[in-house]
C-alpha positions in Angstrom: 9.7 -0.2 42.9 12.9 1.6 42.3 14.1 -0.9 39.3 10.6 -0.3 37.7 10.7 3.4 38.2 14.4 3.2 36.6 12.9 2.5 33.3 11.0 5.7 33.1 13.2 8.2 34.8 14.1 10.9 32.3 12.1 9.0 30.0 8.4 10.5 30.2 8.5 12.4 27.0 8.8 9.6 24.9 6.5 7.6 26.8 4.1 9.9 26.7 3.8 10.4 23.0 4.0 6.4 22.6 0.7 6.9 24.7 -0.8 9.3 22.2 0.3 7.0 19.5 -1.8 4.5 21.6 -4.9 6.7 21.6 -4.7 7.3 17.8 -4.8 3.4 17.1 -7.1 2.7 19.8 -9.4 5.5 18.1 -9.3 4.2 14.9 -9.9 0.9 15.7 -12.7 1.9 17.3 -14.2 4.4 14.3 -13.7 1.8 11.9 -15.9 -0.8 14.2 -18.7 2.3 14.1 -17.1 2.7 10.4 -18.4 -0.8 9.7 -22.2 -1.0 11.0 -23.2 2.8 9.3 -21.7 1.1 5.9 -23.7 -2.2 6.5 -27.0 -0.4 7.4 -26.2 2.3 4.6 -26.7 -0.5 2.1 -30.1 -1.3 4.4 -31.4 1.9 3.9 -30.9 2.4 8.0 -27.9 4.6 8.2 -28.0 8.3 9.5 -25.2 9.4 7.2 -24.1 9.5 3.7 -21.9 8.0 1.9 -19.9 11.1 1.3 -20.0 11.7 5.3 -18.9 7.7 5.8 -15.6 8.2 3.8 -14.4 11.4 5.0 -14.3 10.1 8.4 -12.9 6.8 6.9 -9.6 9.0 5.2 -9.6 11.2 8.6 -8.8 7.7 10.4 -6.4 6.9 7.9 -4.5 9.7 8.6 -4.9 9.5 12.2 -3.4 6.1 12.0 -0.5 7.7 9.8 0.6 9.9 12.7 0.5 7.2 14.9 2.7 5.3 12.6 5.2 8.6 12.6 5.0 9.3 16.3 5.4 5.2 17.0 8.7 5.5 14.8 10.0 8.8 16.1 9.9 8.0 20.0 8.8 4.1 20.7 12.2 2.5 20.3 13.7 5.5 21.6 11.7 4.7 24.8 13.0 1.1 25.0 16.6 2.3 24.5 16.7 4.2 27.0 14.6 2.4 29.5 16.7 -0.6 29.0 19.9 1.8 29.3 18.7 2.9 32.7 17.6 -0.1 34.3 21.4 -1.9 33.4 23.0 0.6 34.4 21.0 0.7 37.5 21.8 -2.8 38.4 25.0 -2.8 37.2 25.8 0.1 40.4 23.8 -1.7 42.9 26.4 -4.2 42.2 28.9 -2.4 42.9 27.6 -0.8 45.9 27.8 -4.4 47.2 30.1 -5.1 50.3 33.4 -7.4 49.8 31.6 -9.9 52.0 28.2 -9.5 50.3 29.6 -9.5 47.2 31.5 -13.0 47.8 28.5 -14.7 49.2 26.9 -14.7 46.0 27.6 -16.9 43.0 29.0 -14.4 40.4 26.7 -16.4 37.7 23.8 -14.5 39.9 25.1 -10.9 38.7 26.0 -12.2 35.6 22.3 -13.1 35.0 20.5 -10.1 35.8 22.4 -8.2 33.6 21.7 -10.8 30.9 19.0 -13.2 30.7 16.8 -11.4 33.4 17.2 -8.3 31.5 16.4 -9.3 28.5 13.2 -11.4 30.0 12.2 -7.7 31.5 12.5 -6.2 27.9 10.5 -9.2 26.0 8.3 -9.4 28.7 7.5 -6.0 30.5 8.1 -3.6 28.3 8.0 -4.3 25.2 4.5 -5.2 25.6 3.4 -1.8 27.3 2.5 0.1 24.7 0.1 -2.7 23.9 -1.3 -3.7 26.7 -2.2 0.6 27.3 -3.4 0.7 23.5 -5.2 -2.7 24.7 -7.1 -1.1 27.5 -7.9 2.0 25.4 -9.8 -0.1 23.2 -11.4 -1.5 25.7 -12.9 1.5 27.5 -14.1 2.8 23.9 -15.4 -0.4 23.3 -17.9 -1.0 26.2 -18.8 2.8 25.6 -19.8 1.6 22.1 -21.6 -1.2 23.1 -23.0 0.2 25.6 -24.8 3.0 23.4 -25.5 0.6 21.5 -27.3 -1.7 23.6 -27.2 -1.8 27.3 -28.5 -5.3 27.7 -26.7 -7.0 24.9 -23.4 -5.7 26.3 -24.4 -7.5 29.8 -24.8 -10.7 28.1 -21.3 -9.7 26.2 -19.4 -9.1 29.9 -20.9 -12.2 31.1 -19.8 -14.2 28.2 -16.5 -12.5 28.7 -15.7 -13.8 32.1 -15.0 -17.1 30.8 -11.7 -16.6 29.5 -10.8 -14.1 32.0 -11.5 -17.5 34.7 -8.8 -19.5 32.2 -6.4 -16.4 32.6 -6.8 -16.4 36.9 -6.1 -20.4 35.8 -3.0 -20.4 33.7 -1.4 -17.6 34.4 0.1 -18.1 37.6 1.2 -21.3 36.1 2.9 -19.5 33.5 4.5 -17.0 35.8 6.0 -19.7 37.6 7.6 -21.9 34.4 9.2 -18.1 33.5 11.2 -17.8 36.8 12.0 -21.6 37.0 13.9 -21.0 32.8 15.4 -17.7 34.9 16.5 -19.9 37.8 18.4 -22.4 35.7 19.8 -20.5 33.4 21.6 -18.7 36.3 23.2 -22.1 37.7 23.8 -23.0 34.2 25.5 -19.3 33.5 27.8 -20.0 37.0 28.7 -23.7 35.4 29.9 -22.3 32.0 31.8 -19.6 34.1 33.2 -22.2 36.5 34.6 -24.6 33.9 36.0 -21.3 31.6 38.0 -19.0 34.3 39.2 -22.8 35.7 39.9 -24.4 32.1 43.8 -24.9 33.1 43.1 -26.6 36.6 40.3 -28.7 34.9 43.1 -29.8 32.2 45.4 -29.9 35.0 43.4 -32.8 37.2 41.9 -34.1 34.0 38.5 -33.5 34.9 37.4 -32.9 31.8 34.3 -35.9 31.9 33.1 -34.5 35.6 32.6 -31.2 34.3 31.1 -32.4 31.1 29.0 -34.5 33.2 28.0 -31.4 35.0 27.6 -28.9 32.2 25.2 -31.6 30.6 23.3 -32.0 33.8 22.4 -28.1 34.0 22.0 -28.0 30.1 19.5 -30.9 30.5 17.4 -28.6 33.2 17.9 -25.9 31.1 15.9 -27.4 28.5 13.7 -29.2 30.6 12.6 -26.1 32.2 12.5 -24.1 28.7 9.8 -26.9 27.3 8.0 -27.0 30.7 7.4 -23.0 29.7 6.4 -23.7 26.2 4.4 -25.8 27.5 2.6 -23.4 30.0 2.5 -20.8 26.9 0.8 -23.1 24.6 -1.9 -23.8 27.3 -2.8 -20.0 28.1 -2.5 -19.6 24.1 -4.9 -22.4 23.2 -7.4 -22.0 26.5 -7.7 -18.2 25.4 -8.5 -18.8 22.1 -10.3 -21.5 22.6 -12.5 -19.1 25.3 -12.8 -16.5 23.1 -14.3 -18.3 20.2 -16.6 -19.7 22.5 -17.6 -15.8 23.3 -17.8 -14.2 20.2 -19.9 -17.4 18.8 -22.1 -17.2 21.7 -22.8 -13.4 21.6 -23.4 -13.8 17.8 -26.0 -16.4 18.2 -27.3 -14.0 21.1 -27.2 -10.9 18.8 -28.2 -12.3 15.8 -31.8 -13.9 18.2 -32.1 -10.2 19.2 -32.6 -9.3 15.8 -34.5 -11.6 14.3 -37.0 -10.8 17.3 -37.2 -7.3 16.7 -35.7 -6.2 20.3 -34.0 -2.6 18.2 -30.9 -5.2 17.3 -30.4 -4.4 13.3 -27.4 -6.7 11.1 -24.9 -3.3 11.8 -25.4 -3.7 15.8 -25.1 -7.5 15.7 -21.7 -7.6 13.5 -20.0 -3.7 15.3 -21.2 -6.4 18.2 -18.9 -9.1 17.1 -15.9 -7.0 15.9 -16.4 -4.9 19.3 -15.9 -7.8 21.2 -12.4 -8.1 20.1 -11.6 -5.2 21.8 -13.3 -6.5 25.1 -11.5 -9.9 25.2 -8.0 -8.6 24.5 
C-alpha cells in the first residue's frame, strides 16, 4: 500500500489530466463506432442524419483526439517521471532506515535489485500500462451502453460470448504472474553473483578461483535464461489463447448479428458491423 501510494503522491494533477486524455480517446473511439453504422445506413437510406451532420461530428472527434494528443504529451511522461522518482527514492530510504543487523542479514544483491530490475518491472508493467488499461475500461462502459441501446438482447448473446476469453485469462494469467517473479527471483541471485565475483576480483585472482566462479556465474546465467524463456513462454500462451478467444467471439456474434438481420428482428447491416467494431472495446 504505501509503495503503490508512492507513485501518486504529489502527482494527482498530472494523473488526472492523463485521465481526461483517457476520456477523449475513449469518446472518440466510441463516436466513430456510432460514426460508422449512421454512414453505413446513410448510404441505405436508414440514417437519421445528414451527411453534413455526419462530418461535423466526425471533425469535432478529430479535434477531440488532437487535445488528447496535446494533454497526453504535456503531462503523461511527466507522470511516469515523477512516479518512478518517488517510488526509488522511497525504497532507496527504507533501506536505509534498515538496522546494522537487518541490514547484514540480507544479500546486498536483494537491495540492489529492487532498485533495478524490480523497478523497472513496476514501470513496464504497472504503470506504464495505466493509462491504458483506464482508457480500456472507459471504452468499455461506453461500449455496452452502445450496444445496449442498440440491442438489449444481442449484447447478452455478446457478454456471453465474451466470457470465453475472460475463462483463458482466470487460466493463464496466474501462470504468467508466477514466470514474472521467478525472472525477478533469479535475476536477484544472479545480480549478488556478479557483485560477489567483482568487489572480490583480487581474492578470486589471489586463490585462482577463477573456473569455480565461472562455473558459478554460468550456473545463475543459465537460470536466468531459463526462467526468461519459461516467461516468454507463458506470454506467448495468454497472447495466442486471447486472440485466439477473441476471434472466436467476434466471428460468433457476427454470424449471430448478421442471422438477426437477415430475420428481420430490428438488426439492420449498421447494428450488425457498430456490433462487431463495439466488441473490440468489450474484449479489451
Amino acid at each position: 500500500g504505501q509503495f503503490k501510494h508512492t507513485l501518486f503522491h504529489k502527482n494527482h494533477f498530472n494523473l488526472f489530466m492523463t485521465l481526461v486524455a483517457s476520456v477523449s480517446c475513449s469518446a472518440v473511439a466510441i463516436a466513430g463506432s456510432w460514426i460508422l453504422k449512421e454512414v453505413m445506413e446513410l448510404v441505405a437510406g436508414d440514417s437519421r442524419f445528414g451527411l453534413t451532420t455526419l462530418l461535423t461530428v466526425t471533425v469535432f472527434c478529430f479535434l477531440l483526439l488532437l487535445l488528447g494528443g496535446v494533454i497526453d504529451y504535456c503531462f503523461l511522461s511527466r507522470f511516469r517521471a515523477k512516479a518512478m522518482k518517488q517510488y526509488r527514492a522511497f525504497v532507496f530510504d527504507k533501506i536505509l532506515q534498515k538496522g546494522i543487523q537487518a541490514f547484514s542479514r540480507e544479500n546486498t544483491s536483494l537491495y540492489i535489485s529492487a532498485l533495478s530490475n524490480d523497478v523497472n518491472i513496476i514501470e513496464q508493467e504497472y504503470l506504464t500500462p495505466l493509462q491504458t488499461n483506464i482508457e480500456a475500461g472507459l471504452s468499455f462502459v461506453g461500449a455496452l451502453a452502445l450496444m445496449l441501446w442498440y440491442s438489449p438482447m444481442l449484447t447478452l448473446i455478446s457478454i456471453g460470448f465474451s466470457l470465453l476469453p475472460i475463462v483463458f485469462s482466470m487460466i493463464f494469467g496466474n501462470k504468467a504472474a508466477m514466470a514474472e517473479k521467478n525472472v525477478s527471483d533469479r535475476k536477484e541471485s544472479y545480480t549478488g553473483v556478479q557483485k560477489d565475483a567483482l568487489t572480490g576480483f583480487k581474492v578470486i585472482k589471489s586463490f585462482k578461483a577463477e573456473k569455480s566462479i565461472s562455473n558459478l556465474h554460468e550456473q545463475k546465467n543459465e537460470d536466468v535464461a531459463d526462467a526468461s524463456n519459461k516467461r516468454f513462454k507463458a506470454s506467448v500462451l495468454v497472447s495466442y489463447s486471447s486472440s485466439l478467444s477473441s476471434a472466436v467471439v467476434q466471428f460468433g456474434v457476427f454470424f449471430v448479428a448478421a442471422a438477426f438481420a437477415l430475420s428481420g428482428k430490428g438488426v439492420t447491416v449498421g447494428t450488425v458491423l457498430v456490433f462487431v467494431q463495439l466488441l473490440n472495446y468489450l474484449l479489451r
